[in-house]
Phi, psi and omega in degrees: 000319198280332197291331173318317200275355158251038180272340186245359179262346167237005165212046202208125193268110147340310168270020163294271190207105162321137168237131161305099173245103170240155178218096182240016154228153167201122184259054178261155163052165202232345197232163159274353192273311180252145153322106160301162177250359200195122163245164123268134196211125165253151173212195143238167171212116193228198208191155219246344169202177180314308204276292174324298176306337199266348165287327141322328179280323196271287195290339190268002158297269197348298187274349186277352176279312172259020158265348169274338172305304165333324149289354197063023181244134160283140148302104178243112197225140183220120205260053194326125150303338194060226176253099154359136167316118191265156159197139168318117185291096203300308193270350159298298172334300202288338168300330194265343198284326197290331223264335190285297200298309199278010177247310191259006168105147154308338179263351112359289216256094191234197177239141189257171173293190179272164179212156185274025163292150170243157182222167179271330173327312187293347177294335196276337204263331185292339174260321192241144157313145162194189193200149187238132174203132213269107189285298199090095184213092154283075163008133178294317189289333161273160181258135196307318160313318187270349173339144157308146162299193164279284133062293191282161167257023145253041166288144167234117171244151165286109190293343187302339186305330203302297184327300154324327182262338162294343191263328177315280164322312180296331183286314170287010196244319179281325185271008166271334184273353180264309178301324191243044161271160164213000000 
């Protein structure tokens, strides 16, 4: 487990695109007493594009093989792949920022950093140009930095944000369709 976790502070250039490695089950044995004869261990692993992840991927086979050899144990790692890396179609993004601020206000509407989430969305963006945006429906009343992630299982949403995101959608969608008629 520990040799994993230097997979991104020591063979990963960082100032390229930060990455992920966690291992957040590990599972041996039945007793305090025996030896297991079997660990298991899940995690996740995530990355800011296609080419990081797939180095990623490569080292934690790689290393997780040769440190149960290193022991006189085989490895066996299986590599769920998940959900493809999402990232935004840059120049739809940039088409989308005018059109965002004048349905949700200007002080509403930024481009957020990158964040290590995965989505089923990005299969849509591999046929079509597309863009992932975020409405943001945080209680008026909590502040938002301190909010549950979605995630937690005290996420909360204000559903009146729903109203926002219809209106969002619907306004880009006519208004994409007026730029590109023919």
């Amino acid at each position: 487990m520990l040799g994993l976790q230097t997979i991104v502070s020591r063979r990963m250039n960082l100032t390229e695109e930060p990455s992920v490695v966690t291992v957040g089950s590990f599972h041996a044995g039945n007793r305090g007493n025996i030896i297991p004869d079997e660990a298991k261990m899940e995690g996740t692993i995530r990355a800011f594009d296609e080419r990081h992840r797939n180095d990623l991927h490569e080292c934690v086979q790689q290393i997780s093989t040769l440190i149960a050899q290193s022991g006189g144990a085989c490895a066996h790692v299986h590599i769920a792949r998940g959900y493809p890396v999402t990232s935004n179609d840059e120049e739809l993004t940039h088409w989308a920022v005018p059109v965002m601020k004048r349905v949700a206000g200007e002080g509403a509407v930024g481009i957020c950093p990158k964040t290590c989430g995965a989505e089923d969305f990005t299969y849509y963006q591999r046929v079509v140009p597309g863009f992932f945006f975020f409405i943001g429906c945080t209680p008026k009343d909590r502040e938002c930095k301190k909010a549950d992630a979605n995630h937690s299982p005290r996420f909360y949403v204000d559903e009146s944000s729903l109203k926002l995101g219809v209106k969002s959608l619907a306004t880009l969608t006519v208004d994409w369709l007026a730029a590109n008629a023919r």
